[in-house]
C-alpha positions as CSV (number, residue, x, y, z in Angstrom):
1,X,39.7,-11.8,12.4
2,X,36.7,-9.4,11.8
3,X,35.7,-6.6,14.6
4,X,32.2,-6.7,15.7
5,X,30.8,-4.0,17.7
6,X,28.6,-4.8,20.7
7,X,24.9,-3.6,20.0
8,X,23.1,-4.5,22.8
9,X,23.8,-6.2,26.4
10,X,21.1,-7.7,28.8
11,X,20.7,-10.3,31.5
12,X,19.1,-13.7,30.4
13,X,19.0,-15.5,33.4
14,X,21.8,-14.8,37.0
15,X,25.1,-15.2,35.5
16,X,23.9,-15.4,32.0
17,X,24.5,-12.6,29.4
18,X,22.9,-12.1,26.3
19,X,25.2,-10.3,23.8
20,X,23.9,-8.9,20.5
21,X,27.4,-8.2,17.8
22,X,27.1,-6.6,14.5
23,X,29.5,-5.4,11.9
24,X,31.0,-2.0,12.4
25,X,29.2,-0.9,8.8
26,X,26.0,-2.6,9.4
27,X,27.6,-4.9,6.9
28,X,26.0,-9.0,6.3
29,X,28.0,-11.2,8.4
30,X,29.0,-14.5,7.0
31,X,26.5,-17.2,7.6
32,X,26.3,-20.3,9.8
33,X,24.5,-23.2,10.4
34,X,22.9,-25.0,13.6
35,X,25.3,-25.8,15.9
36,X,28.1,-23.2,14.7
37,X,30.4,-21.0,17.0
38,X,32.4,-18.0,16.9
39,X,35.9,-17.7,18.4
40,X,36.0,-14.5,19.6
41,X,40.0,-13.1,21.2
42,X,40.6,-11.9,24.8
43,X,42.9,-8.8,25.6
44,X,45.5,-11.2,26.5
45,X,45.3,-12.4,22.6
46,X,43.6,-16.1,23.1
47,X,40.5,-16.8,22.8
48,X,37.4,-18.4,23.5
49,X,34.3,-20.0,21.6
50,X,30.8,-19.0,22.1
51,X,28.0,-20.7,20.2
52,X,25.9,-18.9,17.6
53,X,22.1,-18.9,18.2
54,X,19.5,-18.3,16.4
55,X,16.3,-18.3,18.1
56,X,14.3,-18.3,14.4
57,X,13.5,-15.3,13.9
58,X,15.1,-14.6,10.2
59,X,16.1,-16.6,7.3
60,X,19.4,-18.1,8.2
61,X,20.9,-16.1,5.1
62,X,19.8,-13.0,7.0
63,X,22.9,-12.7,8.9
64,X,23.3,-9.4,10.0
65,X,23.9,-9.6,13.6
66,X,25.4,-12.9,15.8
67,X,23.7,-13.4,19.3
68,X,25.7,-14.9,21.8
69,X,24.7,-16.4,25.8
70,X,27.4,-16.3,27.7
71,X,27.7,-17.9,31.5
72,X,29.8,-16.1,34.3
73,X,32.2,-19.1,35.3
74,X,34.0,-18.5,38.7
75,X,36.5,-21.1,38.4
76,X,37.2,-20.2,34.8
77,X,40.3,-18.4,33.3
78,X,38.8,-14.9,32.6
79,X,37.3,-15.5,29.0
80,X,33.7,-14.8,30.6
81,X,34.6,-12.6,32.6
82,X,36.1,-10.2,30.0
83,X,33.0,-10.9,27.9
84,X,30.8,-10.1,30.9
85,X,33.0,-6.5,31.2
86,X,31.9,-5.8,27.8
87,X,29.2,-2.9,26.9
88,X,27.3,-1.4,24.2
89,X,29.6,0.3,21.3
90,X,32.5,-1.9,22.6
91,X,34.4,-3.3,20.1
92,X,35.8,-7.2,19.8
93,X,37.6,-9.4,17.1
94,X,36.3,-12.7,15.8
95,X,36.8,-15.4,13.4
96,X,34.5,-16.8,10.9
97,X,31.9,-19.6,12.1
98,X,32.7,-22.9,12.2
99,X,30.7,-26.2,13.5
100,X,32.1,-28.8,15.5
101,X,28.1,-29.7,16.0
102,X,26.2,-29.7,13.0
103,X,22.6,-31.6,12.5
104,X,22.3,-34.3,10.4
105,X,20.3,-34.0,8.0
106,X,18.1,-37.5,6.9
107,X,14.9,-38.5,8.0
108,X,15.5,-39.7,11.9
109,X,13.0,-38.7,14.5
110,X,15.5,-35.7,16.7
111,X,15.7,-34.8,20.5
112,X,17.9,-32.6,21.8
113,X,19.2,-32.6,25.5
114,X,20.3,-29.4,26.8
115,X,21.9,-28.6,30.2
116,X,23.1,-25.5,31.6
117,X,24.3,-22.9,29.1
118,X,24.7,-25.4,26.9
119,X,21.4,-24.6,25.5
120,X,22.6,-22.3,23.2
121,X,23.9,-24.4,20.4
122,X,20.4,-26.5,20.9
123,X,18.1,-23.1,20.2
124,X,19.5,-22.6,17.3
125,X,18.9,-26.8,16.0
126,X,15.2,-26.4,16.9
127,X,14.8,-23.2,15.4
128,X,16.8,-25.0,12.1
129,X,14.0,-28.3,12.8
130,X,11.4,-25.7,13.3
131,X,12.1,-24.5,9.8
132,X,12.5,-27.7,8.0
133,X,9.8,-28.7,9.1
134,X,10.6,-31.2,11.0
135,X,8.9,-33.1,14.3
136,X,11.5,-33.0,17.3
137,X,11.7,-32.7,21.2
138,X,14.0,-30.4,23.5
139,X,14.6,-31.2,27.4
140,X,16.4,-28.5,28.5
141,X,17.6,-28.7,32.5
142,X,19.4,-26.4,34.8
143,X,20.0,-26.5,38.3
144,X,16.7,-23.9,39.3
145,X,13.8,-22.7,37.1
146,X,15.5,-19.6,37.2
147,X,18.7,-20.0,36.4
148,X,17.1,-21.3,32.8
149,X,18.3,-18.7,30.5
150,X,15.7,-17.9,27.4
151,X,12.8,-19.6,28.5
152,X,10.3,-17.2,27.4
153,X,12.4,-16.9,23.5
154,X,12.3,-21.4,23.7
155,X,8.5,-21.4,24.9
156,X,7.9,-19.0,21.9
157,X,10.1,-21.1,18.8
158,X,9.6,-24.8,20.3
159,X,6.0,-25.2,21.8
160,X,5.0,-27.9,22.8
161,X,8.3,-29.6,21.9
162,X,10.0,-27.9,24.7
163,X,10.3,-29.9,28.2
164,X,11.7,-27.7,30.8
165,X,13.5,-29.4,33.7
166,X,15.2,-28.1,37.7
167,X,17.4,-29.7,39.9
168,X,15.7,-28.3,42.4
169,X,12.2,-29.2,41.9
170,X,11.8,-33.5,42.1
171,X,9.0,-33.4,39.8
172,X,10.8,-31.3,37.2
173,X,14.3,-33.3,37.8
174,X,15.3,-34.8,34.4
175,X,15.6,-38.5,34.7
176,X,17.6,-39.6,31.7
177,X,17.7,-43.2,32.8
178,X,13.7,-43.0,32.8
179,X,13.6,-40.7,29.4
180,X,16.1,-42.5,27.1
181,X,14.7,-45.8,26.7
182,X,11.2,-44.7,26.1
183,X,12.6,-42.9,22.5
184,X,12.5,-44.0,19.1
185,X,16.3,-46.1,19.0
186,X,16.2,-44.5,15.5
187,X,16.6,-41.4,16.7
188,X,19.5,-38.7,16.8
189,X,20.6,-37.6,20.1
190,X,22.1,-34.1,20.1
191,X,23.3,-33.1,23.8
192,X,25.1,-29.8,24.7
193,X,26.1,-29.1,28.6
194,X,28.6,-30.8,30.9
195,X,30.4,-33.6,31.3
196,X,28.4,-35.3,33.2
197,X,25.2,-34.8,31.6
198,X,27.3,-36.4,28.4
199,X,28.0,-38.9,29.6
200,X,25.5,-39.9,31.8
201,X,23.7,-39.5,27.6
202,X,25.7,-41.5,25.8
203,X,26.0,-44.3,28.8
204,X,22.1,-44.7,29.1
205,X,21.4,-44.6,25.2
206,X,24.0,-47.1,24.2
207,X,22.2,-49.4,26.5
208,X,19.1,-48.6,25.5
209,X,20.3,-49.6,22.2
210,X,21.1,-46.4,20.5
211,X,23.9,-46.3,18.0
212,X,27.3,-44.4,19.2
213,X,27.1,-42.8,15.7
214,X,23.5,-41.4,16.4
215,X,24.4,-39.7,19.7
216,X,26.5,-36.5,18.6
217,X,27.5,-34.1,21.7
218,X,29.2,-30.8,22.3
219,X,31.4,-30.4,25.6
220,X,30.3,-27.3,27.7
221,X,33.1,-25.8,30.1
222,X,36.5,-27.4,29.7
223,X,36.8,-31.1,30.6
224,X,39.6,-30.4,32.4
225,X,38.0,-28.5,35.0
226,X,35.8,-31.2,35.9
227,X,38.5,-32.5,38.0
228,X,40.9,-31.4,40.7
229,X,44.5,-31.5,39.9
230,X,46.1,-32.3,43.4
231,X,49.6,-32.6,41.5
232,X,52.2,-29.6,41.2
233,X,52.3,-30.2,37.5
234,X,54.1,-32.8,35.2
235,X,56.7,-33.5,31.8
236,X,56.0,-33.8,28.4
237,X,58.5,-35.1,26.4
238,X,58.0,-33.7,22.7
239,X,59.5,-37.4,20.9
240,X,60.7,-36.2,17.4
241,X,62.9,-33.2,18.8
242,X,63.5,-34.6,22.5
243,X,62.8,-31.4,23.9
244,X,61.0,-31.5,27.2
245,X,58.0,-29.2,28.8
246,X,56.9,-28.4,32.4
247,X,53.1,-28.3,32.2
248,X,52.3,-26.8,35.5
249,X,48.6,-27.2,37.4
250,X,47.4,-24.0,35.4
251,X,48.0,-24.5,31.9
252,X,47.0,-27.2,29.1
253,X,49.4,-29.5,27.3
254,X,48.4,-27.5,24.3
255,X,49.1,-24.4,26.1
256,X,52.9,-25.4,27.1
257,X,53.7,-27.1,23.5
258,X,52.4,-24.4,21.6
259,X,54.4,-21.7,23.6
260,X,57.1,-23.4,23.3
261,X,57.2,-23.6,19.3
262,X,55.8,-27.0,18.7
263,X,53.0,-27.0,16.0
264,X,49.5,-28.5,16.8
265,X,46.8,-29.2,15.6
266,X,43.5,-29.0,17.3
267,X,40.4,-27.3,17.7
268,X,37.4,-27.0,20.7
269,X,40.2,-26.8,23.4
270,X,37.2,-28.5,25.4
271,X,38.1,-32.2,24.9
272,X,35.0,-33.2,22.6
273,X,36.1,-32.9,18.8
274,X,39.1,-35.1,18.8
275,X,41.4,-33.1,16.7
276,X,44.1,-33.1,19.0
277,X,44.8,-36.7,20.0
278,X,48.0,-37.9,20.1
279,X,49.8,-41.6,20.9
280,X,51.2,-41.7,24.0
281,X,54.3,-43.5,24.1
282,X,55.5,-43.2,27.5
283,X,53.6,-42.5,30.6
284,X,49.9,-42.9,32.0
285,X,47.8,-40.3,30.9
286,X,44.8,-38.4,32.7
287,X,41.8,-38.2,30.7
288,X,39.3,-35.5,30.6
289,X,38.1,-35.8,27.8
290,X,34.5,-36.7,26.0
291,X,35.9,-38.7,22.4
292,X,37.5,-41.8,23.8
293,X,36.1,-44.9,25.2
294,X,35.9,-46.5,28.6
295,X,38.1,-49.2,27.0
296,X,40.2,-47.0,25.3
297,X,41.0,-44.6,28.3
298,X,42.0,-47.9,30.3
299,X,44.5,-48.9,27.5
300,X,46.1,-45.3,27.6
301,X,47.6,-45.6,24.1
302,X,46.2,-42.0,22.8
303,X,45.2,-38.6,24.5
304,X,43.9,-35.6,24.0
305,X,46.3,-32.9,24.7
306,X,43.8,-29.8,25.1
307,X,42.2,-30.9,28.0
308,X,43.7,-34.2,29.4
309,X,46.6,-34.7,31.9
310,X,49.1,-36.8,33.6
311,X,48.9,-39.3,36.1
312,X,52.2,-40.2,35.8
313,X,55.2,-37.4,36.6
314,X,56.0,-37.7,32.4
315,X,54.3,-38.4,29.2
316,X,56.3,-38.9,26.3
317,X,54.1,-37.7,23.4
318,X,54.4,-38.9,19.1
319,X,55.0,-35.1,18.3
């Protein structure tokens, strides 16, 4: 991990934070590409990932600060608000970039779907099209006009490419099922915001005719919070030791396993990189995740343990 000192604070839109990060010596930072995230760690020693963005304004070699938009989450568990407690000269640890959600690069006409926070991942992919050159289009919704965070920076980098959309307003209202099938079906999709929103995407362009492989998302907020948990909590049975877990209401199957000494591996802790799956052996599982199919929920033959649950009062997990 490298410390980064906060540089500068401010208020992008209510509940949205704006944080600017830059090396304690004024030193490059490593670069990233479109799509790219830090992890940054919490007091309690976890952490939490934050997408990069670059809203176009230097050469993407020119990395000498990282700009982050965080949201307030009420329901969440504390990784915003510890970010949201943070002030100028502050100092914080984080990892090197990586991306779970690059661009591909080839000659396919681009649009990129944005909901909620989730728009920070997308600035930085038109302000990458932006410099390639390249033709694309953003829709970018939230639940009011104002809670759209960097309006005025997106209006400024995208143009006329840039198609905000409210909840709250009926003639702003984005209407997938009256967007999707108008596009090119040679497009790339690229959609960043909640659960719904992806898969209300990936539903309506797959009928429309869109290839899965040409709609590439990136799960905002955990999956598993998309969901109440009315049960008290559940057993995992780890298969190759025999050992067995209590994962209560409050914690992920990853959390309990990996406390307990069992090595994982796995990644986005949202449910939308698939690094963690596992076959189920034993047990019906609760999925919350973003990766598997309809079909392949309904068969219950894999999970993925950083987000999905139980239905059943034990799982017995190819660990």
């Amino acid at each position: 991990m490298k410390t980064l000192i906060i540089e500068g604070v401010r208020t992008a839109a209510p509940k949205i934070k704006q944080f600017v990060l830059k090396a304690e010596d004024n030193a490059q930072l490593p670069q990233f590409e479109a799509g790219a995230h830090i992890a940054v760690q919490l007091k309690d020693g976890s952490s939490r990932q934050y997408s990069l963005i670059d809203f176009g304004e230097n050469l993407p070699y020119e990395n000498q600060r990282y700009t982050l938009g965080i949201l307030l989450e009420q329901d969440g568990s504390g990784g915003s608000a510890y970010m949201h407690s943070l002030r100028v000269g502050d100092a914080v640890q984080v990892d090197v970039p990586k991306n779970d959600f690059p661009l591909i690069e080839d000659d396919r006409p681009v649009v990129l779907i944005a909901g909620g926070i989730g728009v920070t991942p997308i600035i930085s992919m038109a302000a990458a099209l932006k410099r390639a050159g390249k033709a694309y289009a953003l829709h970018y919704s939230g639940r009011t006009l104002d809670g759209t965070a960097f309006r005025d920076e997106l209006a400024d980098l995208c143009g006329d490419a840039l198609n905000i959309h409210s909840d709250d307003d009926p003639e702003r209202c984005l209407d997938l099922g009256a967007l999707i099938p108008t596009l090119d079906t040679r497009s790339h999709i690229y959609v960043c915001g909640p659960k719904g929103m992806i898969e209300a995407v990936r539903e309506t362009a797959l009928t429309a005719g869109f290839g899965k492989e040409q709609i590439h998302f990136e799960l905002f907020a955990s999956a598993a919070s998309s969901g109440d948990d009315d049960s008290d909590g559940f057993e995992v049975e780890v298969k190759s030791s025999g050992e067995v877990f209590w994962v209560p209401q409050d914690k992920s199957i990853v959390d309990v396993l990996e406390d307990g000494g069992v090595d994982l591996v796995y990644d986005c802790q949202r449910g939308d990189c698939g690094i963690c799956q596992v076959d189920v052996l034993e047990g019906e599982p609760d999925h919350r995740d973003v990766v598997l199919s309809d079909d392949e929920k309904a068969a219950g033959d894999v999970m993925h343990i950083c987000v999905s649950r139980a239905k059943s009062k034990r799982l017995v997990l190819d660990l």
